[in-house]
N, C-alpha and C positions, 0 to 999 in steps of 0.2 A: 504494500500500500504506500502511495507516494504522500510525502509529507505535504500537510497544509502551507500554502503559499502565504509570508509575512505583508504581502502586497497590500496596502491602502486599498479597499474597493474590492477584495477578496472575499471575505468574510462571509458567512452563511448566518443569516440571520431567521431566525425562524419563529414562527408566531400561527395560533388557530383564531381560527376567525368561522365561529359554528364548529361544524364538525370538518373543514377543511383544512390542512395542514399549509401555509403560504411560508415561501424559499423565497429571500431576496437577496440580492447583496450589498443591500444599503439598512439601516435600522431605519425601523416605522418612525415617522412624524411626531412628537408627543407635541402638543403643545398645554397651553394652560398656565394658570397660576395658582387655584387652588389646590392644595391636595387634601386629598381624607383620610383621615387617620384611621386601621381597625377600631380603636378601643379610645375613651378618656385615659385611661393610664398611658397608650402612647402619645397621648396630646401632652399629658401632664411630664412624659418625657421630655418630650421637645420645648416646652417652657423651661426647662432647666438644664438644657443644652444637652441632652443624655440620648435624642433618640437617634440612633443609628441610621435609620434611612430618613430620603426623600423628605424634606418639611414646605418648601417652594418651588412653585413652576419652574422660577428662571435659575433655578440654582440646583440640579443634581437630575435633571430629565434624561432617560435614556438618548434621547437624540444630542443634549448638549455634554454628556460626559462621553458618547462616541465620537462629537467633532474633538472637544480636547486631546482623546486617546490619537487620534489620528493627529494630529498637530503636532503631538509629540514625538510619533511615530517619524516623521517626515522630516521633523526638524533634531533629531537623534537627542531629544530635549529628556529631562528628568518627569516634567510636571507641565499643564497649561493651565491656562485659563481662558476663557472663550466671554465674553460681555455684551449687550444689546447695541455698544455705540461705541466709537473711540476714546468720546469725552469721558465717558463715562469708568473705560480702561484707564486713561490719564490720572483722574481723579482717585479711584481706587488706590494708583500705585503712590503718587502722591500722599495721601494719609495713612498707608500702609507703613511707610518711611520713615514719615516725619512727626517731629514731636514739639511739645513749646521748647522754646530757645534753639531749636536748628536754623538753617540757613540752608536755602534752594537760590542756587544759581541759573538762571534764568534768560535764555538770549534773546535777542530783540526782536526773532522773527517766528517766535513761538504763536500758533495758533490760538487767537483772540481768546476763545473763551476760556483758554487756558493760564493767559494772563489773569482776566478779568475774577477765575476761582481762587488765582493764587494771590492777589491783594483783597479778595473781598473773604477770604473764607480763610484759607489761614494763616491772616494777617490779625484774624482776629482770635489765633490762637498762638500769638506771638510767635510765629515763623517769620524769618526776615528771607524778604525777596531782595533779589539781588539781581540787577539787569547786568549782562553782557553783553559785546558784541559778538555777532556770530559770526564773526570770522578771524577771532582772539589768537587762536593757535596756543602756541608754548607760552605765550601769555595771558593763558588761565590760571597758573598754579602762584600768581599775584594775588588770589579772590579768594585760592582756598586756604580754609581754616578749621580750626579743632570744631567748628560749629559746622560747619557745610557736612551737610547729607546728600544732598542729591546736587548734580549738575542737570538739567532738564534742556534740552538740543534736540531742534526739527533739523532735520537734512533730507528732502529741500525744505527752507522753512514757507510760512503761510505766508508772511509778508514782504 
């Protein structure tokens, strides 16, 4: 028997639907944002961060933890993460990062709303933004300091 192919797009997914057994090679569609829990006690899990599966649509659907799998797959990556919007991937990593009293180095041709979250949001959690030019070169390491976390760089940029 010849071994299964690691190929992206390979995969044999399988699902019934009635009494018919349905082969594809892409996972079903899920969408949604609800989920339902079996039980109160698995509700009462997930209020205390304990339940093991699925608690939101946009966060653990077979379809979006098979695009991560595969994103990882391709890019020979450890982990992904897959998000509804860019800005919204920005913003995550962004306060993922950063904490009061850091410092985000910022170029000047950073994509607007990304300026606009990092002096309105967290400026009000005492991060200091810090504008660059983006085309600084070897002198960046003028800017960085014990406080700088992130260096944040469009190439190409929006402006």
């Amino acid at each position: 028997m010849s071994k299964p192919s690691e190929l992206i797009g390979w995969n044999d997914y399988s699902y019934s639907y009635g009494d018919r057994e349905i082969r594809t090679i892409n996972p079903s569609i899920q969408s949604g944002s609800t989920v339902l829990f079996e039980s109160y006690e698995d509700m009462q899990l997930h209020d205390k961060g304990q339940y093991p599966g699925v608690t939101y649509g946009t966060g653990g659907l077979s379809t979006q933890k098979s695009f991560e799998e595969a994103i990882c797959k391709l890019e020979n990556g450890h982990i992904s993460r897959a998000f509804p919007s860019g800005i919204n991937a920005i913003i995550c990593t962004l306060m993922a990062f950063t904490q009061s009293g850091d410092e985000v180095l910022l170029t000047d041709n950073v994509y607007g709303p990304t300026a606009r979250f990092c002096h309105k949001v967290l400026a009000k959690y005492n991060i200091k933004i810090t504008h660059i030019e983006s085309d600084i070169g070897s002198e960046i390491s003028q800017y960085i300091n014990d406080n700088t976390k992130l260096i944040f760089l469009e190439s190409p940029g929006s402006n």
